[in-house]
Each structure stands twice: as C-alpha cells, then as structure tokens.
N, C-alpha and C positions, 0 to 999 in steps of 0.2 A: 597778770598771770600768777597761778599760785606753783610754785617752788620745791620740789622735795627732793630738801639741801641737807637732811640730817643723818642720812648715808652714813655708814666707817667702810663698811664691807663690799658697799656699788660702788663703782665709779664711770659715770661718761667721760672718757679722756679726749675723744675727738668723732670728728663726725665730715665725713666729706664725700660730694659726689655718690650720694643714694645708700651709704653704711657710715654704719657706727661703730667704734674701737672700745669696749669693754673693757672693766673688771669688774667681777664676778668672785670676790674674795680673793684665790691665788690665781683664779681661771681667767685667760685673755681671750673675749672670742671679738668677732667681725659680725654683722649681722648688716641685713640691709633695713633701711630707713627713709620710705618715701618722701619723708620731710626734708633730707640735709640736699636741697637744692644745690648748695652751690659746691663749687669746685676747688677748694683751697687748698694749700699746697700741705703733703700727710709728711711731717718735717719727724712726727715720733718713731721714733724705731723700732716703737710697739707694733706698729704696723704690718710690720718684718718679721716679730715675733710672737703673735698670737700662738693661742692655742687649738684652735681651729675658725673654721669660716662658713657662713650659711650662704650657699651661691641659689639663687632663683633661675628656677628653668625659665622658659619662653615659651611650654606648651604648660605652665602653674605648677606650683609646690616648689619642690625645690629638695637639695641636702647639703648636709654637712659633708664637708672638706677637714678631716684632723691633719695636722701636724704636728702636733705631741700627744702622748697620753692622756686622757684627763680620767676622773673614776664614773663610774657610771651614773651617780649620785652623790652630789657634795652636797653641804651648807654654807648658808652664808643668816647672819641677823640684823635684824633691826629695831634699836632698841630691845626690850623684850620681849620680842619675837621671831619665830628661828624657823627656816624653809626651808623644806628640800627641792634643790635644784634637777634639772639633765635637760639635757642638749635635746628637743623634742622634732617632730619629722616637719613642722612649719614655721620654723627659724625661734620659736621660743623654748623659754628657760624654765617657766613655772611661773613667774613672777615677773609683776609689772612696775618696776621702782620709780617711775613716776605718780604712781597714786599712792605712794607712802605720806603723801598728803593729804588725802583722803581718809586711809585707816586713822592718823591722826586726830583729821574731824571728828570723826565719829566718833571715837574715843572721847576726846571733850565733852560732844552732847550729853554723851553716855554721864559721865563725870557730872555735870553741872546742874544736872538734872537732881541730883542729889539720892534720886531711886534706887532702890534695890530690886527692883521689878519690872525691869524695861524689856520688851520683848523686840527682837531684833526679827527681820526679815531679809534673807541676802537671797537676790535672785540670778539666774547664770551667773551663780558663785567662783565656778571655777576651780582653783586648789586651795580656796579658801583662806587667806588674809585677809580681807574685812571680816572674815569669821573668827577666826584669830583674833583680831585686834578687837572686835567685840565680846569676847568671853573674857580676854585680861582686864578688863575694865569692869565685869561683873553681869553683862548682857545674859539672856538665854537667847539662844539663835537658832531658825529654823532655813537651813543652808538646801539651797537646789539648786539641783543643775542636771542637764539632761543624759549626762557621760556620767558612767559606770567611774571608768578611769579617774578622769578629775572628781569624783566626790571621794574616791579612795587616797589618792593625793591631800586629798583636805582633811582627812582624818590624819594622815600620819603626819602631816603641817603642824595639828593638834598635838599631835600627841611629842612631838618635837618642840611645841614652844609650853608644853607644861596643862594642856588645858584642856586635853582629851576627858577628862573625866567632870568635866564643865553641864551644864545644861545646855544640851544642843544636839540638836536632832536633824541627821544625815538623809538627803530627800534624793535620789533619782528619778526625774521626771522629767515631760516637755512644762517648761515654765505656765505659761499661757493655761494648759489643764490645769498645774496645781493650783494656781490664782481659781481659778473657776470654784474648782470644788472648797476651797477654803472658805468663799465668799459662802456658797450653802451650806456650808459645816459651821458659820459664826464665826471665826477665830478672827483675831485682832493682834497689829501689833502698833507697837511704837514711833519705828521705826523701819524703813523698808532704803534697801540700797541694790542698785541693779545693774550690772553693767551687760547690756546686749550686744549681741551679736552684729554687724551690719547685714550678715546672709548667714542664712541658719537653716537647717531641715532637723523637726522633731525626730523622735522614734519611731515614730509612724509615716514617715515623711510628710510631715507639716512643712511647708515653706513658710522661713521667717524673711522678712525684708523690713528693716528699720523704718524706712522712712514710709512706709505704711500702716505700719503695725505699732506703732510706739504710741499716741496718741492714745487712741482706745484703750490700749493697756497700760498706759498708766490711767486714764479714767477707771479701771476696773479696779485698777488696785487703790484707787480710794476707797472702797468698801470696805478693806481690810485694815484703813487707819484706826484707830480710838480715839475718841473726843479728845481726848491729852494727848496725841500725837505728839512726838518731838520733829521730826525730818523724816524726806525722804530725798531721796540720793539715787542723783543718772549722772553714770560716764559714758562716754561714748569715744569710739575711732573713727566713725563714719564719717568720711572727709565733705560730703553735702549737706549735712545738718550741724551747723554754726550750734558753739556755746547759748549762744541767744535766745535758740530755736527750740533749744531743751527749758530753757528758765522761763519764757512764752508757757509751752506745754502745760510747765508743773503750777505757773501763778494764774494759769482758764479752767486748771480740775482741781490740783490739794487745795489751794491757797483762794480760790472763789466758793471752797467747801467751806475750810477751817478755818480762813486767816491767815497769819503769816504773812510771808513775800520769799517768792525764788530771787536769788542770785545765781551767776555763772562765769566761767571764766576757763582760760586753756589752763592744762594742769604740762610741765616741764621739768625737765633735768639740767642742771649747769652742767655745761663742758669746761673740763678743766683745763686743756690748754687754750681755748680762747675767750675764758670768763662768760661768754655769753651764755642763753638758753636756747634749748633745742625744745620745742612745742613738742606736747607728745599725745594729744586728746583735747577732751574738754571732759567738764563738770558740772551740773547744774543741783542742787543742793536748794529744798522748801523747808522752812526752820519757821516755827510759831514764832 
C-alpha cells in the first residue's frame, strides 16, 4: 500500500464503525467511511467535539449536522500547495488526501524526466490537485471535467497555490467526447491521469459505469499518448474493480502499445490514534 504520510494540515485521527474523525487544518469534521469496518471503542474526545458531522440518509445523499461555526471556505496545504476547502452536499471537502501520494508521483515524473515540455492530461479532474501539483513542477496541463462548479474550484485551487497564470487550459466537458475529438484534432500528451467516477451521467445524460466503460477508454486514450509518453495514471473508489484490475487494463492497451509495465496498489491514510492504515482507493500508474 502506498501512504500519504506527509500531511501537517490533514490528519486521520480515528476511524470506527463506518466514519471517520478529521482534521482539516483547525476544522474537526465526522464523515462516513465505508471502509472502517470495525467497531473499536471512540476513547478521543474529538469525537465529542467536532465541528460538524455528514449523516447519510437511507433514501441516498445525505447532510451536514454543524455544531459549531465553521467559515464557509477555509484552507488548508500541502507542501506547496494550497486548497480551498467547504463542507459539500455529499459528504466531501474538495480534496482527497489520500492521493497526495499520487500528486507526488507525478510530480517526480514530471521532474526526472528532465523536460521542460511535458504536456500533462488530467481527466474527471475535479478541483484540481493533480493539476496543481503538475503546473508546480513545470507541466502544461489540459484539465476536464464535466461540472462547471468543479473546474471553477480548480481555477481558484490555482490561483491559491500560485500557478493560475501557468500553461493550463480549463475544459468543461463529458470526458469520453473530449478524448474523441482530441484523437481527430491530433493532440498528444505525455502524460494522462484520471480518476473516474464509478456512476456518472454526462451533460447530455450519457450514463458512465466503470466497470463497463474503463477499458475502451483507456484503449482510446492511447491515441493521445506520444511516442515519449512518460505514464498514465487511474485512481479508482469502485469497491468491484481490484487495484490489479486497473494495472491488467493499462499493461493489454499503454504498455502492449509502448512498453513499459503498470503497477498498482491501494493508496491509504495513517490513523493516528491506532498507527495503523485505513485503505482509501486504488492506483494503477503505466511508466516507460
């Protein structure tokens, strides 16, 4: 399992019986976590004092429960990089600090590669932190995602950790079209990082389903590699398609293309009062 241990401003402090006990900079929240199986006894008195709590209905979605104020937007960073937070209507923050091991990778390639020309691809980008974390490193990045909201979120992400004025060009679109038409348009990158949905409806209402639809399109999106490809990069949440299932996928289309070899592995958060890791996804990552 890969680790993302270099936190100051997150912290996992505990995890019991289907949630999890945040920090969030000075912000305490609850959220639930279909992972913390078990039921161990909540000894922190954080527990008692959060700042609010994400309770899930029983007919889906869910809200927040405040107990103290909090601002409607804070920050928190990571290394040099700086997010804006809130409290969102399906138990998330903006940010997923388990894949700050992730942005890291990339970051590396990006780096080792020695280029000043790597053209980055981030697909269902989101609020953009792997975009972020590719333009500090010197990438040009071409970020989509099919929300209005979340790509305005990733511009002010930008423009918060200093890099808004970067090469990098803001795309609103269903993922799946833009791949299409770039393939006829020629364009090429480097690098391509994606993290999907498990169930998705486009703008058009396109229904996405992972475990249908992921194969094909990552086959599509080999088109858009460049012979010098460095990597391409799948996260996933979808609890049916194993780490394995992804690194399979990317070493029968990138890597029977280019070369290389996928690896994969669950990506995790340390909880701090029981040392141990709480699993929070997977990763599958094709590297020449």
């Amino acid at each position: 399992m890969r680790i993302s241990e270099n936190w100051k401003d997150y912290e996992l402090i505990d995890c019991s019986d289907g949630e999890r006990l945040e920090r969030w900079g000075d912000i305490f929240l609850i959220r639930p976590d279909p992972q913390a199986l078990w039921n161990t006894p909540r000894t922190n008195p954080l527990w008692k004092n959060a700042h609010a709590r994400y309770h899930r209905s029983n007919q889906g979605g869910g809200s927040w429960e405040f107990y103290k104020k909090i601002p409607e937007v804070w920050q928190i960073s990571y290394k040099e990089l700086i997010f804006n937070l809130k409290p969102m209507g399906f138990k998330h923050t903006g940010v997923f600090p388990e894949q700050a091991c992730n942005w890291d990778y990339v970051g590396e390639i990006i780096e080792k590669s020695g280029r000043k020309d790597v053209k980055v691809l981030n697909l269902f980008a989101y609020t953009g932190a792997a975009t972020v974390a590719a333009l500090k490193k010197g990438a040009s990045v071409v970020h989509v995602d099919a929300s209005k909201g979340m790509v305005q979120w990733a511009k002010e992400n930008a423009a918060s950790s200093g890099v808004a004025d970067k090469n990098v060009r803001w795309i609103v679109d269903d993922c799946m079209k833009f791949v299409a038409r770039e393939i006829r348009r020629g364009n090429k990158y480097d690098i391509i990082i994606m993290d999907p949905p498990s169930y998705g409806r486009g703008p058009g209402g396109e229904v996405w389903k992972l475990e249908n639809e992921i194969f094909g399109f990552v086959s599509q999106c080999c088109e858009l590699l460049t012979e010098n490809s460095l990597a391409v990069l799948i996260n996933s949440y979808t609890a049916g398609v194993s780490p394995a299932v992804m690194s399979y996928i990317l070493n029968s289309t990138v890597a029977k293309r280019f070369g290389g070899h996928a690896d994969s592995s669950e990506i995790g958060l340390k909880v701090t009062d029981s040392g141990l890791v709480l699993p929070c996804g997977s990763t599958a990552v094709w590297t020449k």
